[in-house]
C-alpha positions in Angstrom: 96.7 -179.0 6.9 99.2 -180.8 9.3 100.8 -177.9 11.8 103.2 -178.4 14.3 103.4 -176.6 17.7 106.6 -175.5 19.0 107.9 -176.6 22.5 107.8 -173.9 25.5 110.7 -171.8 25.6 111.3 -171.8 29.0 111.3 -175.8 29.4 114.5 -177.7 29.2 115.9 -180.6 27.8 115.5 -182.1 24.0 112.3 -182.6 22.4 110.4 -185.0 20.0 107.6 -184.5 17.6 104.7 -186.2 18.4 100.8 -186.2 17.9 98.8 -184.8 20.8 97.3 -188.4 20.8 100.4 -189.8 21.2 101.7 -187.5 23.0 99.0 -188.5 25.6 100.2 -192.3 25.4 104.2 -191.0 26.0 102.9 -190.1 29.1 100.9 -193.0 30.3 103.9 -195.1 29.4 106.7 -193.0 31.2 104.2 -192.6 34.5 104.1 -196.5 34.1 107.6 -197.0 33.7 107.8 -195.0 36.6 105.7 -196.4 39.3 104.6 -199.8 39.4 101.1 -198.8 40.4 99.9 -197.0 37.5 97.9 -199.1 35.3 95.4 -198.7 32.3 91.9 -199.6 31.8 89.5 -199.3 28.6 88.0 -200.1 25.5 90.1 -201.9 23.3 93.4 -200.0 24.6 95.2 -202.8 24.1 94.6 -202.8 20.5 95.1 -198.6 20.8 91.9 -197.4 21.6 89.8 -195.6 19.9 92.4 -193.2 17.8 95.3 -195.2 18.8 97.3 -193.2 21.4 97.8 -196.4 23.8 99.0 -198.1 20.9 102.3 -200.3 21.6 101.8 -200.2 25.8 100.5 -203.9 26.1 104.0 -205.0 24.3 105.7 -203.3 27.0 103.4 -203.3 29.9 101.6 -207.0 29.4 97.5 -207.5 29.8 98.0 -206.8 33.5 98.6 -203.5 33.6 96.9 -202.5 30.8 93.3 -204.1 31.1 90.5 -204.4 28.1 87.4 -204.1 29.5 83.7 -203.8 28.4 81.7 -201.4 27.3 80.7 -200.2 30.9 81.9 -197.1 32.1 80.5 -197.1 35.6 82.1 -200.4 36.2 85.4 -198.9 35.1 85.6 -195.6 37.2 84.0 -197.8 40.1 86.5 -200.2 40.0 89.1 -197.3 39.3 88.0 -195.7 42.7 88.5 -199.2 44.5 92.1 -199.5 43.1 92.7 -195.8 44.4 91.8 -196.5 48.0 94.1 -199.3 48.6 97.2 -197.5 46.9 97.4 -197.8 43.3 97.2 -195.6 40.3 94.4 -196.2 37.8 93.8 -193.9 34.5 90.4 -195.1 32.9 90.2 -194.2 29.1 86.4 -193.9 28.5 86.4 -193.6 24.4 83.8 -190.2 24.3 82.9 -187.8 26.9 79.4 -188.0 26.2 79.4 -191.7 27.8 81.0 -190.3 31.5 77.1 -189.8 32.3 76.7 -193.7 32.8 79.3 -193.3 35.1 78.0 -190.1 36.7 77.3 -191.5 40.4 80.7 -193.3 40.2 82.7 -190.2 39.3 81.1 -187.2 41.1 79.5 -189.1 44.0 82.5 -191.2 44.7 85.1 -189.9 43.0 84.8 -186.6 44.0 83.4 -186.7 47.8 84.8 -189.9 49.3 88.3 -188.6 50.8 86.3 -185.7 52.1 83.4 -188.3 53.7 86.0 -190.0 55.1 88.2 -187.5 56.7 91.2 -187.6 54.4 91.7 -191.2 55.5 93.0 -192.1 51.9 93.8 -190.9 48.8 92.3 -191.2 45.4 94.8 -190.8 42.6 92.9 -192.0 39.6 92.9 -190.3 36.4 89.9 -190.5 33.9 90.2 -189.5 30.5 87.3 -188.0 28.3 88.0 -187.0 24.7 85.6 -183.7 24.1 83.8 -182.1 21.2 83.8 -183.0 17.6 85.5 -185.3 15.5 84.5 -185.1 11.8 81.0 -186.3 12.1 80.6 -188.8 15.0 76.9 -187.4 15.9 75.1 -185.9 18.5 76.5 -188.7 21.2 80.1 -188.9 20.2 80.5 -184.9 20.3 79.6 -183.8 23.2 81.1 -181.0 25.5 81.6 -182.0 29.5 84.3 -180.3 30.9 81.9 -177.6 32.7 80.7 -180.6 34.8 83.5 -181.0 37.4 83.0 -176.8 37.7 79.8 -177.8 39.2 81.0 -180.9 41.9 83.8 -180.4 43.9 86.5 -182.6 45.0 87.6 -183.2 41.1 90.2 -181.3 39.3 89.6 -180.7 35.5 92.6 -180.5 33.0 91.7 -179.0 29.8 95.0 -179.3 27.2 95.7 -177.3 23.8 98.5 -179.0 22.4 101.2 -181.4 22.4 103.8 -180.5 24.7 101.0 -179.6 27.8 99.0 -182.6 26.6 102.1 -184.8 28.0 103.6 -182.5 31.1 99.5 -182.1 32.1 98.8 -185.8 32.2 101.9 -187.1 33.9 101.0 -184.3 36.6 97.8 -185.9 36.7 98.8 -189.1 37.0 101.0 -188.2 39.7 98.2 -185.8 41.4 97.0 -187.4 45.2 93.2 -186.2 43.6 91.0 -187.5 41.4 91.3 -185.6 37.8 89.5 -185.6 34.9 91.1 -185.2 32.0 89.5 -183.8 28.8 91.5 -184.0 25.3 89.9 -182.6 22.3 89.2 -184.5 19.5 90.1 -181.8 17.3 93.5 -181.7 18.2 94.1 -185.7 18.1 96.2 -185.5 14.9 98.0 -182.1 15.4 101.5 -182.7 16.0 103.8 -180.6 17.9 107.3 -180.4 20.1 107.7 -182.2 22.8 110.2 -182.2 25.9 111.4 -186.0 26.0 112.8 -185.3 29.7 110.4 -187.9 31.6 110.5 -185.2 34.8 109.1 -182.7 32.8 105.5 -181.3 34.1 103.0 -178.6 34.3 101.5 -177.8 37.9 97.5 -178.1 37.8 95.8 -175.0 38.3 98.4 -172.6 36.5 97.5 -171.1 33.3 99.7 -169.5 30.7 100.1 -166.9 28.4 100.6 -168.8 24.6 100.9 -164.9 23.2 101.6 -162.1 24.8 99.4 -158.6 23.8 98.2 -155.4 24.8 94.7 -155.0 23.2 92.2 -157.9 23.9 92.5 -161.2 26.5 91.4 -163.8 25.0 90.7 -166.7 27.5 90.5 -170.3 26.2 91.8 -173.5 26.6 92.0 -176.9 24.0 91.1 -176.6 20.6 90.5 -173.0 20.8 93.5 -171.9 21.7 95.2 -172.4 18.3 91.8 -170.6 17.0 93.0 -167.9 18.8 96.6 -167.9 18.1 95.7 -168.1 14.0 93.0 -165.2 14.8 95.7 -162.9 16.6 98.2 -163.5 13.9 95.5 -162.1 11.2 94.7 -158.7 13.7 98.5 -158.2 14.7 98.5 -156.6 10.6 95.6 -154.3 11.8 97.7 -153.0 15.2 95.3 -155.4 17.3 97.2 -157.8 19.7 95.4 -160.5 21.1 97.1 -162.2 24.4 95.8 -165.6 24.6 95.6 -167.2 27.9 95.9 -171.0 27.9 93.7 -172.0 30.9 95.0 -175.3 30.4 93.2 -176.3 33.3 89.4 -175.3 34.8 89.7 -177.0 38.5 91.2 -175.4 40.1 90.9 -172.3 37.8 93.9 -170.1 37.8 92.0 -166.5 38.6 95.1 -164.8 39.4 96.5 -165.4 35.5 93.1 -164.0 34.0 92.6 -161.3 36.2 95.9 -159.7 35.3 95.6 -160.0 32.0 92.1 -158.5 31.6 93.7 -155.6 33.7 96.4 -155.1 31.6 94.4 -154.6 28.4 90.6 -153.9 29.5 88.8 -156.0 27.1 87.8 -159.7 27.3 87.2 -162.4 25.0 86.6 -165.9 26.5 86.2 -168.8 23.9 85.5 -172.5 24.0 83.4 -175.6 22.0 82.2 -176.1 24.9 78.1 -174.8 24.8 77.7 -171.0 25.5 75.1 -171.0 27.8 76.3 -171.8 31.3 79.7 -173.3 30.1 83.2 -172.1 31.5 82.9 -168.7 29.8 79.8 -167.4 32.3 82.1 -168.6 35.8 84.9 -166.6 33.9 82.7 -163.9 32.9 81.5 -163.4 36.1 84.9 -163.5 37.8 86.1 -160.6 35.1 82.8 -158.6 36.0 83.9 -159.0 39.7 87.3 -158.1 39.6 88.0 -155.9 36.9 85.0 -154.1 36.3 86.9 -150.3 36.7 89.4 -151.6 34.0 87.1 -152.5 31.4 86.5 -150.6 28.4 84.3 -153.0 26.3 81.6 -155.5 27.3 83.0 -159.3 27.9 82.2 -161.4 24.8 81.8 -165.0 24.8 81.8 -167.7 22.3 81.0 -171.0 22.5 79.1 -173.9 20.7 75.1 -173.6 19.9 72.8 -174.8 22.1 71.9 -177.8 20.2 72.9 -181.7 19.5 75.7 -181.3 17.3 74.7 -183.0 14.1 76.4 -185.8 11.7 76.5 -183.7 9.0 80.7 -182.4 9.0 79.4 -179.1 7.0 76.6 -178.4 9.6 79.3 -179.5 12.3 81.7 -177.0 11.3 79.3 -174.2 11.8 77.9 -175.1 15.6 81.7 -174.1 16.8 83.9 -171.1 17.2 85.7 -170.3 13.9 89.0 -168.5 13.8 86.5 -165.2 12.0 84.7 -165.6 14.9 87.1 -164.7 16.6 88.5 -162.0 14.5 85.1 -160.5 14.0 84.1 -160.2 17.7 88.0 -158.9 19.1 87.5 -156.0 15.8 83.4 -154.9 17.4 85.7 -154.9 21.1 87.8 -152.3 19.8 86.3 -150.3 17.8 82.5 -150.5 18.7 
């Protein structure tokens, strides 16, 4: 079922409905219309990409700005980081997150530690984008979960968005960030549509989170494709006097720690939910920081759910059931309360 997402009410200015893809490829084209040194490189983007959200830029942007190359993703970030040094604005669109490993040395080696090796001679604004998780049977190698990765290396921010409207604001911030970002969509969301602000000024700061419901009873901390998960799972306990406040991380580097601390204060139990694994992803840093800082307000254990640990299959039926499911969700915020 198609469902859209409202707009922010707090953001000015008129809105559009768009898919979160294209959503993502409003952005690249405003950034570009906005700075000559933003350009776009990747598999068959000219054509669209892989589910079509750079569809239409080449007619407007021409085959030098946005540049078809191979499949080789460590030339591509390597040659990003080049273009970066000497002043320009690359985005790389590698087609699955699962194939940022070839490129591993180029984007946590280089990426990630050059302006420090080098004193903060430079800067390195380039923006790679890695589409995460599932998306209707692609297979153990298309499906994959990465965003924990940049958690690990520092020097790399990490944006993680849940819908539409933050999809665009979160990527032209990106774009416009001095640091390198990494920038993971999920798949799941490609086709959701939802409001969004048409004002090309219109951003989100990195690093902030946000609360997509208010409630009093259990924080539940996620970020992409979980977040609606959540929203759909507090709608069904709101009938039962359970409110769920669902914090949009919307981004993991930097992590905003202020945003989750105050809301596991304010209602003493803690969910944290993503597709990405279970073990050692996000939800054990944020665990952790919960455990630290609000261990006298808890009054439940923190619960976590995330994928298996195990190659997601091809099968869409098997796929379904390696993820976090709305009852998940329901099931585990009902054994905080009342176990």
């Amino acid at each position: 079922m198609t469902t859209t997402t409202p707009a922010p009410a707090n953001a000015p200015g008129s809105t559009t409905v768009l898919s979160y893809e294209a959503a993502q490829g409003a952005a690249i084209a405003e950034e570009m219309r906005r700075d000559d040194s933003v350009f776009l490189m990747g598999q068959d983007i000219a054509s669209g990409g892989f589910f079509g959200g750079t569809r239409g830029l080449v007619e407007e942007f021409g085959l030098g700005r946005i540049r078809n190359t191979g499949i080789t993703e460590a030339f591509m970030v390597g040659a990003a980081a080049g273009a970066a040094m000497t002043g320009m604005r690359p985005i790389v669109q590698l087609g699955f997150a699962d194939f940022s490993l070839i490129a591993g040395d180029e984007i946590f080696q280089k990426l990630g530690k050059w302006r420090h090796m080098h004193g903060g001679q430079f800067e390195l604004p380039a923006v790679i984008i890695m589409p995460i998780g599932p998306s209707g049977g692609a297979g153990p190698e298309h499906s994959g979960s990465m965003e924990m990765l940049p958690m690990h290396f520092p020097g790399l921010k990490a944006v993680v968005p849940s819908n539409p409207a933050n999809a665009k604001a979160l990527l032209k911030a990106a774009i416009r960030d001095p640091n390198p970002v990494l920038y993971y969509p999920s798949k799941q969301l490609n086709f959701k549509r939802g409001e969004v602000f048409t004002d090309p000024e219109y951003v989100l700061p990195l690093g902030k989170a946000t609360i997509a419901r208010e409630g009093s009873t259990v924080s539940v901390i996620s970020y992409g494709c979980m977040v609606p998960r959540a929203l759909e799972a507090a709608t069904v306990l709101a009938s039962e006097g359970i409110e769920l406040e669902v914090v949009d991380l919307q981004t993991l580097v930097p992590l905003d720690r202020e945003t989750i601390i105050n809301s596991v204060v304010k209602t003493g139990r803690a969910m944290i939910v993503h597709e990405a694994p279970r073990t050692a992803g996000p939800g054990a840093e944020i665990a952790a920081l919960i455990q630290e800082r609000c261990f006298y307000w808890l009054e439940a254990p923190i619960a976590r759910l995330g994928s298996v640990d195990a190659p997601i299959p091809a099968s869409r039926f098997l796929e379904d059931h390696c993820f976090p499911s709305v009852s998940d969700i329901v099931e585990t915020a009902r054994h905080l309360v009342r176990d």
